[in-house]
C-alpha positions in Angstrom: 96.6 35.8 224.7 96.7 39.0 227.1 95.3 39.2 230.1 91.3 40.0 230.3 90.1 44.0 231.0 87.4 45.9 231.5 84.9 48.3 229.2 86.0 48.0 225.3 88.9 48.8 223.0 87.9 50.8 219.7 90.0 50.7 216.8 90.6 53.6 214.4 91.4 53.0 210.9 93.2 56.5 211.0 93.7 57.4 207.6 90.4 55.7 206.2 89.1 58.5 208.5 91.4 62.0 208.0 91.1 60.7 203.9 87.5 61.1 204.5 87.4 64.4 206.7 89.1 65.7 203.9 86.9 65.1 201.0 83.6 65.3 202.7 84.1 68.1 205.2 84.1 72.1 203.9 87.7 73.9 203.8 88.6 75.7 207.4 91.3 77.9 207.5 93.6 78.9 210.3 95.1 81.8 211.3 98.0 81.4 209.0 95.9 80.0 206.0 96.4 76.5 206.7 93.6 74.0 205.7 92.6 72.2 208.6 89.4 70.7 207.3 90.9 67.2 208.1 92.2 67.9 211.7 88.6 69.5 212.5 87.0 66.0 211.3 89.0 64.0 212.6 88.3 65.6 216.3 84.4 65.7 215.6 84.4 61.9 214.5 86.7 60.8 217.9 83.5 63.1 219.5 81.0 61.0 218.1 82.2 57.7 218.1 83.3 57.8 221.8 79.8 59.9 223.2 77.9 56.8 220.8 80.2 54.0 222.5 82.3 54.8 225.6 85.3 52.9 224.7 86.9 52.6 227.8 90.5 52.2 225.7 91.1 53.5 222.0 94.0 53.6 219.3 94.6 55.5 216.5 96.1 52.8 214.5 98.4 54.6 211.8 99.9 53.6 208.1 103.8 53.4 209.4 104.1 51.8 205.6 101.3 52.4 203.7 102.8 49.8 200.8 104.7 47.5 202.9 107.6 46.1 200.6 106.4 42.6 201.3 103.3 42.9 199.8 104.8 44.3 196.5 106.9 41.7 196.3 103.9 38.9 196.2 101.6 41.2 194.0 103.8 43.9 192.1 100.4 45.9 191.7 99.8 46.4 194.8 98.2 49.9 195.6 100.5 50.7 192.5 98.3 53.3 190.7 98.3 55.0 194.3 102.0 55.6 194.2 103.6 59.4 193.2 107.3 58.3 194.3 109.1 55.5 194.0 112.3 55.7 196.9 115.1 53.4 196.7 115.8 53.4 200.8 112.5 54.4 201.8 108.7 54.0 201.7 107.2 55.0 198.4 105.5 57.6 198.6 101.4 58.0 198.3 99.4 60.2 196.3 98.2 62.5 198.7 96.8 66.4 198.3 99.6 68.8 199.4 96.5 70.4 201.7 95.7 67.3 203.8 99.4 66.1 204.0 99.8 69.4 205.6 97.3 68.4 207.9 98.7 65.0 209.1 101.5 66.6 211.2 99.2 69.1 213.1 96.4 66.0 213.9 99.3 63.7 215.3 100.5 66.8 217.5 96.9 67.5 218.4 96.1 63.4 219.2 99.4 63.5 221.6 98.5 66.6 223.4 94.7 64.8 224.1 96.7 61.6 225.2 94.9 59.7 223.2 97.0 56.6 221.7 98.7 56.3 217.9 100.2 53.0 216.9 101.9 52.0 214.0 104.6 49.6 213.2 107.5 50.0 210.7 106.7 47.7 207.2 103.2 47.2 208.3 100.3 49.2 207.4 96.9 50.4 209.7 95.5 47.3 208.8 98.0 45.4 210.4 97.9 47.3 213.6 94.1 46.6 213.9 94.2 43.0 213.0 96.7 42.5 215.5 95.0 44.6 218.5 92.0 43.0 217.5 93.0 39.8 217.9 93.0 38.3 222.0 92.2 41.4 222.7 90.9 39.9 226.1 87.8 42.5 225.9 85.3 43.5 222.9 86.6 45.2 220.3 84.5 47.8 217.4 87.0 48.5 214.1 86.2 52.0 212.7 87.0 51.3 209.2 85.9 52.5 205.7 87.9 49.4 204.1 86.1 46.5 203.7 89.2 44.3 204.1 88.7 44.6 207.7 85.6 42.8 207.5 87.5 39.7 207.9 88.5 40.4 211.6 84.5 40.4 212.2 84.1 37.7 215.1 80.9 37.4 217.1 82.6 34.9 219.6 86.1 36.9 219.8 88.3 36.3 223.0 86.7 38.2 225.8 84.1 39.5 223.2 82.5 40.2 219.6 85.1 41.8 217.2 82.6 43.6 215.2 83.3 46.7 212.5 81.7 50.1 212.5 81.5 51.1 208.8 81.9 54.4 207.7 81.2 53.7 203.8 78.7 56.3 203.9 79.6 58.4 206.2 80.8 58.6 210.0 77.3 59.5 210.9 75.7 56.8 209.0 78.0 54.0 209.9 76.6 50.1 209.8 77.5 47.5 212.7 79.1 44.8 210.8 78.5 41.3 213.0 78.8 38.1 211.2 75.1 38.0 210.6 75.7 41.4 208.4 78.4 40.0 206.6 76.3 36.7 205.8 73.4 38.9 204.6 75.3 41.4 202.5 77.9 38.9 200.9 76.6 35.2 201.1 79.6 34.1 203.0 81.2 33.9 206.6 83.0 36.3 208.0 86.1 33.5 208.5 85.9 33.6 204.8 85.7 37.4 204.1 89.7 37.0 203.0 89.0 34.5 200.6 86.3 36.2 199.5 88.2 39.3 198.9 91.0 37.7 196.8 88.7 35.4 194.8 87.3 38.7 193.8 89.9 41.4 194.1 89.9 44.9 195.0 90.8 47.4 191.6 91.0 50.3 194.5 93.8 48.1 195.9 95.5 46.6 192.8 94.4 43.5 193.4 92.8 42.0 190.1 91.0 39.2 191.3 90.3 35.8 189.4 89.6 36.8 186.2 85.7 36.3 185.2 85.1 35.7 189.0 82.5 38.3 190.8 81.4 38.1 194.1 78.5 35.9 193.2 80.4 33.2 191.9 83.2 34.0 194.5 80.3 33.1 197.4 79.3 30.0 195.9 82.5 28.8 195.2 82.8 29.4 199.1 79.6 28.0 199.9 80.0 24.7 198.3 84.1 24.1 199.4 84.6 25.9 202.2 87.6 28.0 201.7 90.3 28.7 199.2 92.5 25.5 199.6 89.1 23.8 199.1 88.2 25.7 196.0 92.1 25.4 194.6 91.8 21.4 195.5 88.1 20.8 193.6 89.7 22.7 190.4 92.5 20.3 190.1 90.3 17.5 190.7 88.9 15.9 187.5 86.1 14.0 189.6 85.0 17.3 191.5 81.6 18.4 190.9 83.0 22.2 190.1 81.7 23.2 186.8 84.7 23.7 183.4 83.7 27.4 183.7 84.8 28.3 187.0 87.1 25.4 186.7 89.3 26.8 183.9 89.2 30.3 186.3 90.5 28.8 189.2 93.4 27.0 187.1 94.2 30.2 185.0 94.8 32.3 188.0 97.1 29.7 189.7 99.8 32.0 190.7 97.8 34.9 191.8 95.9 32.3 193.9 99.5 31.1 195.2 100.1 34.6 197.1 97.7 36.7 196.8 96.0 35.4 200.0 99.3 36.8 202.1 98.4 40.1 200.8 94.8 40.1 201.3 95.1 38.7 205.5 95.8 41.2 207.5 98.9 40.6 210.2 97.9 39.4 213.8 101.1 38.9 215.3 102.9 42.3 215.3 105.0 42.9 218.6 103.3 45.4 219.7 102.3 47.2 223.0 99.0 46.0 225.3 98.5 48.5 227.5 98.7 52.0 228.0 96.0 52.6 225.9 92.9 53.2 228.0 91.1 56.8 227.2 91.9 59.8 228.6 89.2 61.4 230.7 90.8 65.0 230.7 93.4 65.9 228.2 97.3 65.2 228.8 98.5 68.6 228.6 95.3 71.0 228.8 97.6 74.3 227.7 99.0 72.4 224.9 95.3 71.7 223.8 94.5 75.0 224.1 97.2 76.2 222.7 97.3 74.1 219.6 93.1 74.8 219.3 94.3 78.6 219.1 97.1 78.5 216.4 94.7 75.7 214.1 91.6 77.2 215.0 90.2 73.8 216.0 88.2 75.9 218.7 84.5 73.8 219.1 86.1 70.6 217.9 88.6 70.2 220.5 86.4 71.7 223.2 83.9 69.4 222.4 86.1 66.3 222.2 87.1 67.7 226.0 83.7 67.4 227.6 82.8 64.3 225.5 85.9 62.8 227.3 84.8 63.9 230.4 81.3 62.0 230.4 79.4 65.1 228.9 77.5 65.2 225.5 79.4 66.3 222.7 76.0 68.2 221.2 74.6 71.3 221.6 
């Protein structure tokens, strides 16, 4: 548990959120050609979200393994269809477009000359990072996040505050506040059971295939009526259990995906990583590096608007 502090922590899902820069913002070039439709974005969105909230701390939480080993090993499809290269000593390597890859370099050297904070730990993904920032955070956290997954974090009684999710499905600008009560609506379940949910159901944009024949209708009442996976697993091995033959023999059939895919599906909360150090900048680190890196990317009105957002002024105009 760490210690309680003031204001609230916001936690960026930072590749949910270039990815989507990317493919929803027009092309910008810089001086030297360079694409840097992302890096723009990603600046505009930090605008936004901070003017809307005033986070008084915020990480970039970043994919140091986007595949973690670990999790291939439990489910070898894992994020499979996602991967270009496959490297013996390293990381495999994700299907990304040479343009925004391009990008990712210039955003990191743009996020360190704001001061803003980027954490990511080796063999564990965003995800990870946020689930374990999230968790004692000693203040109230808000999760930007485009994955679902991260719905299960969602904690309206959280330690020092509501862990709740801003969701950018449809857009930065359109985002939903997910509390419990939004996850009940939308889903039929708790949020304590979002994980369950999620496996019961899978994810194909994951590589996760679910129980076969299980949606997430029959997922939720499955929930509803035993509570959570071990429940569920328990009632279909029980002959005197009131769970139907149908989504009896489902439960049974999927036996050993039910034996680990739960691992995959919770995010980590127990990463060593650091507590402090990550309050907002109210001026930028190094102002000439700023200005210099706005003048060789041509990130002009982004980053001067991300500079007077972080100052207390509005970001529009």
């Amino acid at each position: 548990m760490t210690s309680p502090q003031s204001g609230h922590l916001m936690l960026l899902d930072s590749a949910s959120m270039y990815f989507r820069a990317f493919f929803g913002i027009p092309e910008h070039a810089a001086p030297d050609g360079t694409n840097v439709n992302a890096v723009r974005g990603m600046l505009d969105y930090l605008s936004r979200l901070v003017e809307e909230y005033r986070p008084s701390h915020l990480v970039c939480c970043w994919d140091d393994d986007w595949r973690p080993q670990w999790r291939v090993d439990l489910i070898p499809s894992y994020k499979a269809h996602r991967v270009v290269e496959e490297v013996a000593t390293a990381p495999d390597v994700e299907e990304v477009p040479d343009p925004l890859e391009r990008q990712v370099p210039i955003l990191r050297e743009v996020l360190a000359a704001f001061g803003i904070s980027v954490v990511g730990a080796p063999g564990y993904e965003a995800d990870d990072v946020i689930g374990t920032l999230a968790t004692d955070a000693g203040q109230p956290v808000d999760v930007v996040t485009g994955d679902r997954d991260l719905f299960q974090l969602v904690d309206d009684d959280g330690e020092g505050g509501p862990v709740r999710v801003l969701y950018i499905g449809r857009g930065v600008g359109r985002h939903e506040k997910v509390d419990q009560a939004w996850v009940r609506a939308k889903y039929g379940v708790e949020a304590g059971q979002y994980a369950d949910f999620a496996t019961l159901r899978g994810d194909a944009s994951d590589g996760l295939p679910g129980v076969a024949g299980v949606g997430e209708k029959t997922a939720a009442t499955l929930l509803q009526r035993h509570g959570d996976l071990d429940g569920i697993v328990a009632a279909a091995g029980d002959p005197d259990s009131e769970m139907g033959p149908g989504p009896r023999g489902k439960i049974k059939a999927a036996d050993d995906y039910l034996a680990v895919a739960p691992q995959v599906v919770a995010v980590a909360r127990d990463i060593d990583l650091p507590r402090t150090g990550h309050e907002l900048p109210t001026t930028p680190a190094d102002p000439d590096r700023v200005a210099a890196l706005a003048e060789q990317w041509s990130l002009g009105s982004p980053a001067a608007r991300l500079v007077t957002v972080l100052g207390g002024g509005s970001g529009r105009g």
